[in-house]
N, C-alpha and C positions, 0 to 999 in steps of 0.2 A: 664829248660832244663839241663839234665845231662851235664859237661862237657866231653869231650873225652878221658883226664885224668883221669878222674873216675870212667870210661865205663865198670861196670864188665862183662865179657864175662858170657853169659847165653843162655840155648836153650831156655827160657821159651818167648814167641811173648812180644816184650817190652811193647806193649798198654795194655796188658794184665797187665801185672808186675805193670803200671803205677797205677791201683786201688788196686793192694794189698800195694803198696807203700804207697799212700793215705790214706789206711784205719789203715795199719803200724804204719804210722805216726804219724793217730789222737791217735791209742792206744798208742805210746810214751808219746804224750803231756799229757792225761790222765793219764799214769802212774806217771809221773814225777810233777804233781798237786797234784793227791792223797799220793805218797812220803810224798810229803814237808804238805801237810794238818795232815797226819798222824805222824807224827814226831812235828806239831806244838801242835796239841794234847797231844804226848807222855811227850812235855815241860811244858805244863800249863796244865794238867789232876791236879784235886783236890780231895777231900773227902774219905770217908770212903772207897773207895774202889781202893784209890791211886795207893797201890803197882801193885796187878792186872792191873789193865788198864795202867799203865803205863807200865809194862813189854810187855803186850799185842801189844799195838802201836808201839814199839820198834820192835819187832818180827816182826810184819805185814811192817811197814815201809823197813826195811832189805830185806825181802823178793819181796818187791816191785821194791827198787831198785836194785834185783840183776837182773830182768828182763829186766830193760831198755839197758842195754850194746846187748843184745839177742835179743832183738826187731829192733834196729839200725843195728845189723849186720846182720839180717836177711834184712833189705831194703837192703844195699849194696850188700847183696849175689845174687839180683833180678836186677840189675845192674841200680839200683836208689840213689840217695841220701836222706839224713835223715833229723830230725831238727838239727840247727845249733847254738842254742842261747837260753836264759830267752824269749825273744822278737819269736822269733822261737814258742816258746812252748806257749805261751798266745796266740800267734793269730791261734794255731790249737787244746788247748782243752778246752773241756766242760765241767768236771767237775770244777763248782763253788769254789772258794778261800774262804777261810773262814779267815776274818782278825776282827774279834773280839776280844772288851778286853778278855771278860769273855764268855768263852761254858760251860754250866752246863755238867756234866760227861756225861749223858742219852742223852744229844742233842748230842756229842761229836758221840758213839756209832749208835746213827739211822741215823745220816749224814755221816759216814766213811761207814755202811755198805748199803745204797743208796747210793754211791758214789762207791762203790765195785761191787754193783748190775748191776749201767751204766755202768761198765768199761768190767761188760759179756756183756752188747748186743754187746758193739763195738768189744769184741772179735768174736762175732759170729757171725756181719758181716765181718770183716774181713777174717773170714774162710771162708765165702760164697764167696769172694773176688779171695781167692786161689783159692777154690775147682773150681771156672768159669775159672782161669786164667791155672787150671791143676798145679801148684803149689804143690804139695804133702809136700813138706818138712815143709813147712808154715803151710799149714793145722794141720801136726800131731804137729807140736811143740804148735801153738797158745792151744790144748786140754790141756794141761799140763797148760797155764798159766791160762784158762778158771778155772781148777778144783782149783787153788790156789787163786782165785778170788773168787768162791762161798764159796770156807771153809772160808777164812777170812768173807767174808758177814756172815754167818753160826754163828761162835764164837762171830761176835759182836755183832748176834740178839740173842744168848742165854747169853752174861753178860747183855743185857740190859735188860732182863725179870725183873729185877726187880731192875735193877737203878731207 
């Protein structure tokens, strides 16, 4: 339960708000997995095709985290609250941790970009989320993070054509 402190004024029906916040949210925790996955990559990427994938992951990472500040403010703007902690974010996403010594570069690329691929459907429920709750502003922003999700899936199925 929102505190009354936190209460952002909105026309939008708060029950409504409540599953875009939800869905919000899990796309936070997804983002902020694939983050730190993609940035664990960008630190231990090896082989002949080093420089590449490392600048690559670097890029996609940045970009990922420039989302999550945008996702959070978007839940508060809906007059909900967000995740709050490491412990926050593990118990609301699904994109899998990858804590291995060793990712060959090829497994690196087809698990960021399935992992990039899950993070469109939870966008596009999400927007289904807005579009019920009338949400408009959610709706059009979430298009934008949706098209920056499939390009990143996109670039990593074409360097791995032949990792």
């Amino acid at each position: 339960m929102t505190s009354p402190d936190l209460k952002t004024p909105t026309d939008l029906r708060s029950n409504a708000t409540k599953s875009v916040a939800q869905a919000l949210n899990g796309v936070l925790a997804d983002s902020y997995a694939l983050y730190f996955k993609t940035k664990n990559f960008h630190w231990h990427v090896s082989g002949p095709h080093f420089r590449d994938y490392h600048l690559m992951f670097d890029e996609q990472a940045t970009q990922i985290l420039a989302t999550t500040d945008l996702i959070a403010e978007r839940v508060r703007k809906t007059g909900n609250t967000t995740l709050r902690s490491i412990g926050d974010i593990a118990r609301h996403q699904t994109v899998v941790d990858n804590d291995a010594d060793y990712v060959a570069p090829a497994d690196m690329l087809k698990e960021l970009r399935e992992d990039n691929l899950k993070l469109v459907e939870a966008l596009r429920a999400a927007k289904a989320a807005a579009t019920e709750a009338g949400d408009n502003a959610t709706e059009g922003i979430i298009d934008d993070w949706t098209d920056q999700a499939e390009e990143r899936a996109w670039f990593l199925f074409e360097a791995g054509r032949n990792a």
